[in-house]
N, C-alpha and C positions, 0 to 999 in steps of 0.2 A: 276437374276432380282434385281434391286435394290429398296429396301423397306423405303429408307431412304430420308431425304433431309437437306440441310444445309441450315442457315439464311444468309444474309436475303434475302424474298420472292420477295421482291420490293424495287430496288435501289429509292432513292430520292423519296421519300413518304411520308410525313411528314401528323400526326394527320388521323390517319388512322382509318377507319371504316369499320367494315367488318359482314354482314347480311347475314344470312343462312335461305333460305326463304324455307317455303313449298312445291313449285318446283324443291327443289334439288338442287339450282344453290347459288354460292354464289355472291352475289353484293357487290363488294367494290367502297370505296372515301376513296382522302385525299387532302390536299392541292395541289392545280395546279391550278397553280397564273392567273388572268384573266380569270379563265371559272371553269365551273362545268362537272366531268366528272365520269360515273359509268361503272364500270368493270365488267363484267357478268364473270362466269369461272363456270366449271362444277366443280371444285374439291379447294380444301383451299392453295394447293401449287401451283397452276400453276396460280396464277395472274395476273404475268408477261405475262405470252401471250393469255390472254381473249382478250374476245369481248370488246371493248373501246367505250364508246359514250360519246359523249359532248354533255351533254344535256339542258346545258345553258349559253350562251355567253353573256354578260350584255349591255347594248348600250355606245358606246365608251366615258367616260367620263361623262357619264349620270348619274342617282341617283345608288345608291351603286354598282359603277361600278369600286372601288380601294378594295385591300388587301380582297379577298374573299379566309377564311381561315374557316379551318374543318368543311365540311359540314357531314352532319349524315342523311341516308336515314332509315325511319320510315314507317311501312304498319300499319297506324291508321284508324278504321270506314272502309276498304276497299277497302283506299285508299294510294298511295303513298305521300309521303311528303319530303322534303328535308327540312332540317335548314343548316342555315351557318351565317359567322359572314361578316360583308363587312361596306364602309363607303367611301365616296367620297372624300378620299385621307385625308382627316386631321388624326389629333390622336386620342386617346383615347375616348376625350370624344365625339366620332362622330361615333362611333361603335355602330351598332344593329344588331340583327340577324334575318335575312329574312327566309321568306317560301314561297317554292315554290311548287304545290300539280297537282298529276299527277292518272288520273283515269285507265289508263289501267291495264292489270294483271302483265304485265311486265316491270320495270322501265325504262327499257332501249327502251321503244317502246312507242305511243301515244305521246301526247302532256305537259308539264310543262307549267302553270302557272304561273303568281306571284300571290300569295295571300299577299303581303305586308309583313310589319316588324311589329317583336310583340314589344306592348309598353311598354318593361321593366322599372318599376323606375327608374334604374340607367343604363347607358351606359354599352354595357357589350359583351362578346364573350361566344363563345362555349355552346350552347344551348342544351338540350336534352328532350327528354319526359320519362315519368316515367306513366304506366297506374297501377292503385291503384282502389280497391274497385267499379269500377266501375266509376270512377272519370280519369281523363290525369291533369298529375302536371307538370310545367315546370321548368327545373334545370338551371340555366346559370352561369357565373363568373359575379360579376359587378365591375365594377371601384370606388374605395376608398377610403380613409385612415383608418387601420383599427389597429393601430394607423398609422405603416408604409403606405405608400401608395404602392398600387399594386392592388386584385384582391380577393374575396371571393366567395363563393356559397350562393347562395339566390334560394329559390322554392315559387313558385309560382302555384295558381289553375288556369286552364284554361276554358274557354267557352267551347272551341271548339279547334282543332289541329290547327288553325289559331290568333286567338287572346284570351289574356289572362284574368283570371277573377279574375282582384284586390280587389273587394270588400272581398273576401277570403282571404287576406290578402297577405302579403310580410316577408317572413321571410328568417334571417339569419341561415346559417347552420355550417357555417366553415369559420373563418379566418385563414390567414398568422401569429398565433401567436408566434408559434414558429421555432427555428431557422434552424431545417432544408425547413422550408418552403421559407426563407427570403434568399436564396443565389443566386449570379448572380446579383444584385442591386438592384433587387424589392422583395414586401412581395408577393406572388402568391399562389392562390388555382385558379385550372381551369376547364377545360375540364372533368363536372363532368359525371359518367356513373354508370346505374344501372345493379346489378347483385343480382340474388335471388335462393336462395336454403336454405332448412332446417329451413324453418319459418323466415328466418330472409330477411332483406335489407339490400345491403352492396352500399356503394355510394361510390364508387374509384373516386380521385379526383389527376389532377397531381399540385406537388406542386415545387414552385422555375422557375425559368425563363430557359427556352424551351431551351437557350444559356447555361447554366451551367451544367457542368457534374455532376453537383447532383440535375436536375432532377428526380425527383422520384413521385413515387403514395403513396399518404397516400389513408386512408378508412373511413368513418363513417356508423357504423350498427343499424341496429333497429330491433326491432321486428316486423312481419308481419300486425300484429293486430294493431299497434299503429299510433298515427298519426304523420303524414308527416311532418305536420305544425308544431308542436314542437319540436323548435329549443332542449327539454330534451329529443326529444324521441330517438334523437342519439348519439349513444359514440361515443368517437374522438378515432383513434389508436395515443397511442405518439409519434411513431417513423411508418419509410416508410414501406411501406407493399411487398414493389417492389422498387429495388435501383440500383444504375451502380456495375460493377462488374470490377474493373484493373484486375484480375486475368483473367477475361475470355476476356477484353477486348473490354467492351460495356458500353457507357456511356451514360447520360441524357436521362436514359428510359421514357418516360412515355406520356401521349394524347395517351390511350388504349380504346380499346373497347375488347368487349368478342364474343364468336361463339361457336359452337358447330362443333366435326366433323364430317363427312358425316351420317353415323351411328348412330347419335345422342348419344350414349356414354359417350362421354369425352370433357370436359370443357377444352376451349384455347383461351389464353389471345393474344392480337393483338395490338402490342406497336411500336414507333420508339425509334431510337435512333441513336446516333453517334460513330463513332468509333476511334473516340479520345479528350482526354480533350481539348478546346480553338478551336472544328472542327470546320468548316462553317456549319449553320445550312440548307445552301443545300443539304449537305448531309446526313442528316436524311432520315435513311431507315426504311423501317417495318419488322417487324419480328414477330414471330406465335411461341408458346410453349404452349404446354399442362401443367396443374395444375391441383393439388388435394386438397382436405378438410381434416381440422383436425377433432379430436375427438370430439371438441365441435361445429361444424358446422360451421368455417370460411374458407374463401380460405387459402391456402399455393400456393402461386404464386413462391417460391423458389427463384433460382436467374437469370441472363439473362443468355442465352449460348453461348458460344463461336463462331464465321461464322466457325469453323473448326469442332463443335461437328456435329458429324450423328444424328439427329433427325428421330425417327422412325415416318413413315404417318401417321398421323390419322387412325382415324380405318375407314373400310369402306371405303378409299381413295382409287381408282385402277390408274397405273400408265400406 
């Protein structure tokens, strides 16, 4: 029998998200241009041939019904939620990121909403939620100059999983200051995401333009205790945390998310990337590896691996 599998799990998959829900089943998204569509799968390798639904198709040409990119499904208050980024065909500054909220147990069943777009300050992509102390904090990228123009992290309090609560303020978290962040033509911090063990907060964020083979994840950590809102309560890493690899032959990693496997056990990162410098960004695939913690309580993400390395299953995985 074979115990192994190789990357990646999912051809042309770009900004992938992958939710290990209580049921046992995993749900994934990622970009697929013109509609919204969630992957059910019993198990974290087999993806590729889950249950498929599209579960939201926008009305043709109607309000944000152009470039709906990385949506992220959320079980908040008891409910399902989608965020994604979209915008009725112009640029930049015409980007918000909608929600869409789905009451049944299973996301792939019942009916989706729109609950409207949240009213970020600044025009922005890649939205996430963060639930803290009893509080839901909202993470996005906003559009900038910061001094380059491109893209940073801002958090925000929210009401509700639906709309946001400015009087809480708006803070910065992380620009494109330095220059591994600034390659490919723009300054970029994006697609931020929460990950927690060991008393701390760690905010992986992909930095550099999605086009460049140096793509990569930078980090900002905190202490559990501290507040969100202060832009001091996080250190920056100075360098990537996660970066392409020529030796293995994986470039422009990063728009991750994390999971657990079946087993609950073992911590794995859930990244795209391309497999060569100048690729089409069509084809960015997703890929799944397992990571460990150092001594002092931070992930080691290591490096990407090879489509030729035998990755052993998850634990827990039956094939």
């Amino acid at each position: 029998m074979n115990a192994t599998f190789r990357n990646p799990i999912v051809e042309k998959a770009a900004d992938p998200w992958l939710l290990k829900h209580s049921d046992g089943y995993y749900y994934f998204m990622s970009t697929q241009f013109g509609c919204l569509e969630i992957t059910k799968s019993a198990s974290m390798t087999g993806i590729a041939a889950g249950l498929k639904k599209k579960v939201w198709i926008p009305e043709e040409n109607g309000p944000y019904s152009h470039n709906l990119w990385a949506p992220e499904l959320h079980r908040l208050e008891d409910r399902w939620y989608i965020y994604y980024t979209a915008n009725d065909g112009g640029g930049d500054e015409s980007r918000r990121i909608c929600v869409l909220e789905n009451g049944a147990a299973d996301p792939t069943e019942g009916e989706w909403s729109w609950k409207g777009t949240l009213e970020t300050p600044l025009p922005g992509l890649d939205g996430t939620v963060m639930e803290l102390g009893g509080r839901l904090y909202f993470l996005y990228a906003g559009y900038g100059h910061y001094p380059d123009y491109g893209s940073a992290i801002f958090i925000v309090r929210m009401a509700n999983p639906w709309t946001l609560d400015l009087a809480g303020g708006h803070a910065l978290l992380s620009a494109p200051t330095l220059e591994w962040e600034k390659q490919g033509g723009m300054a970029i911090n994006e697609g931020p995401v929460i990950l927690r063990r060991n008393g701390f907060i760690f905010l992986v964020y992909s930095a550099s333009t999605t086009w460049s083979e140096d793509y990569s994840l930078g980090m900002l950590t905190m202490k559990e205790d501290a507040d969100p809102m202060e832009a001091a309560s996080w250190a920056k890493s100075p360098v990537p945390v996660f970066r392409k690899s020529a030796e293995n032959g994986v470039y422009a990693t990063g728009h991750n998310s994390f999971t657990l496997s079946p087993d609950g056990t073992e911590d794995w990162i859930v990244y795209h990337a391309l497999p060569a410098p100048g690729a089409d960004t069509g084809l960015r695939s997703t890929r799944v590896q397992k990571f460990g913690w150092r001594p002092d309580g931070t992930p080691d993400f290591g490096a990407p691996l090879s489509d030729s390395h035998d990755i052993a299953l998850p634990a827990g995985e039956r094939i």
